[in-house]
C-alpha positions in Angstrom: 106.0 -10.1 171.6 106.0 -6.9 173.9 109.9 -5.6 173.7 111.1 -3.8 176.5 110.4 -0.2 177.6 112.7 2.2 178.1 113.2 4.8 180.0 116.2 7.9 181.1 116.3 9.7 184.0 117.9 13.0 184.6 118.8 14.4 188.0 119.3 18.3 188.4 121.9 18.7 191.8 124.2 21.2 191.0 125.7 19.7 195.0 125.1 16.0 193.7 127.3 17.0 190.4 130.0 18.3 192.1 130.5 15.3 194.1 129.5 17.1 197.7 126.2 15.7 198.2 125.2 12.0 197.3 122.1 11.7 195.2 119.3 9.4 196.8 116.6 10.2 194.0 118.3 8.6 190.6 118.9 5.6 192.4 115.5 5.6 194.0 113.4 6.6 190.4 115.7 3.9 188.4 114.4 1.3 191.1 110.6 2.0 190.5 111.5 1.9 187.0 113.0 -1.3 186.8 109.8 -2.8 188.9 107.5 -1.4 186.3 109.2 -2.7 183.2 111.2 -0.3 182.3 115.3 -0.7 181.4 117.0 2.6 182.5 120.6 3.3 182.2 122.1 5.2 185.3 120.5 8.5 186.1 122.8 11.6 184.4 122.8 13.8 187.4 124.3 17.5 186.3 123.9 20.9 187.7 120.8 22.9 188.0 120.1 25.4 184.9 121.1 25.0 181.1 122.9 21.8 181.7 119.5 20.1 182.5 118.1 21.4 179.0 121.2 19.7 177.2 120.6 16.6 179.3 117.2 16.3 178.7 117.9 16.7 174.6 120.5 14.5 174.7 117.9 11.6 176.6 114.9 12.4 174.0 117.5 11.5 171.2 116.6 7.8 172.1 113.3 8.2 172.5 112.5 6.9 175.7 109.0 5.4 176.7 109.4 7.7 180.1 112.0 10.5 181.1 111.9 11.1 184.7 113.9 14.6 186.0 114.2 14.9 189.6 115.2 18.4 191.2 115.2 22.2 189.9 111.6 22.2 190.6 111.1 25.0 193.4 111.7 28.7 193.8 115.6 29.0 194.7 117.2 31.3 191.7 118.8 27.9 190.5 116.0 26.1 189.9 114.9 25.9 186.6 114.1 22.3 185.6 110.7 23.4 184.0 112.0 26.2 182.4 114.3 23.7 180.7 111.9 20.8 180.0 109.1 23.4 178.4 110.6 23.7 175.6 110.5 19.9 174.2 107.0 19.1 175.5 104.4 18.5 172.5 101.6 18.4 175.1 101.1 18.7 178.7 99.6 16.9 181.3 99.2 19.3 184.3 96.7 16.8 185.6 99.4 14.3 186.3 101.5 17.6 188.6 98.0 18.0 189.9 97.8 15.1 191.8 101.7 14.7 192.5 101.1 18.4 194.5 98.0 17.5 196.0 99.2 14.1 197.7 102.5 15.7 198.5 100.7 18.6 200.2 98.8 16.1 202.4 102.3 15.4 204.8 104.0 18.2 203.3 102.7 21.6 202.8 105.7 23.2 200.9 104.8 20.5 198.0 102.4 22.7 196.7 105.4 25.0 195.8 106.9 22.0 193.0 106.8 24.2 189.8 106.9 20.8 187.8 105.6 19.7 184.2 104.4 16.9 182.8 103.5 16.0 179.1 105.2 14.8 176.2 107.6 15.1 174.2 107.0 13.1 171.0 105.9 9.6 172.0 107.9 9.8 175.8 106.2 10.8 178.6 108.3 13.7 180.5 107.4 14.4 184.2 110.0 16.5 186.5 109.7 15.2 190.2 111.1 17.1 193.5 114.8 16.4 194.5 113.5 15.4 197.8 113.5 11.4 198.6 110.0 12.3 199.9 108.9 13.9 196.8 110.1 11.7 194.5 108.4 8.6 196.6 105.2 10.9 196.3 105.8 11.4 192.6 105.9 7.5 192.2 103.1 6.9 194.0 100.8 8.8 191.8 102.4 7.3 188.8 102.3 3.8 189.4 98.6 3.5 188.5 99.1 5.5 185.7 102.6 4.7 183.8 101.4 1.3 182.3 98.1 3.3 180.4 99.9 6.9 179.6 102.5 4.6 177.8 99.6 2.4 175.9 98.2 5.6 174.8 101.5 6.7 173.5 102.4 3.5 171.7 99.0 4.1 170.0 97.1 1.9 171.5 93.7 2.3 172.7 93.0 -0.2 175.5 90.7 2.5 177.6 90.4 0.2 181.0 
């Protein structure tokens, strides 16, 4: 019997925080989630900088199958999602921001500019997405072929397909 997955999702909107900007992306990441298996709580959205670092500690406590940031990822003085998520990655994947840049950039020039990370942290797979709606569809696009096999290989299994 396969138990359910998990996963958290952590937005960085220091507008979305304060309550003067709606965020699309949580809502939009926790969807895909839910399609692929996954049971997500509501995204934590909190402002850019330090408070993303406690957020992301605080998700990794429950040791999530996936954790999913969305926003801090570009060159505004605030951004500093990967600068926070560095720190708790065990290995990287820069592959996986590869081809999240490079399908972006297709439609989307400035894409290339997403300073995000992927790897993991333990046994969860971390990947920081855009806070664009168009990023974060990119993001998911790229990671639906992937997210069932990166998780097998985390759970220790070795179904190479």
């Amino acid at each position: 019997m396969t138990s359910l997955r998990t996963a958290a999702v952590v937005i960085a909107s220091t507008r979305a925080a304060a309550g003067t900007y709606e965020d699309e992306c949580g809502p939009a990441i926790a969807d895909w989630l839910y399609q692929h298996g996954f049971g997500v709580a509501d995204a934590v959205v909190v402002p850019d900088g330090d408070a993303v670092g406690s957020a992301i500690g605080i998700a990794l406590e429950s040791r999530p199958a996936v954790l999913i940031t969305s926003g801090g990822t570009g060159l505004s003085p605030d951004d500093a999602t990967p600068e926070q998520t560095a720190p708790y990655l065990t290995r990287s994947l820069p592959g996986v921001m590869e081809a999240i840049r490079r399908a972006g950039s297709s439609t989307v020039p400035t894409a290339a500019l997403s300073r995000g990370l992927a790897g993991t942290a333990g046994s969860t797979f971390v990947i920081n997405l855009p806070g664009s709606p168009g990023g974060v569809r990119d993001g998911l696009t790229v990671l639906s072929p992937l997210i069932d096999h990166i998780c097998s290989q985390l759970e220790g299994r070795n179904d190479h397909r």
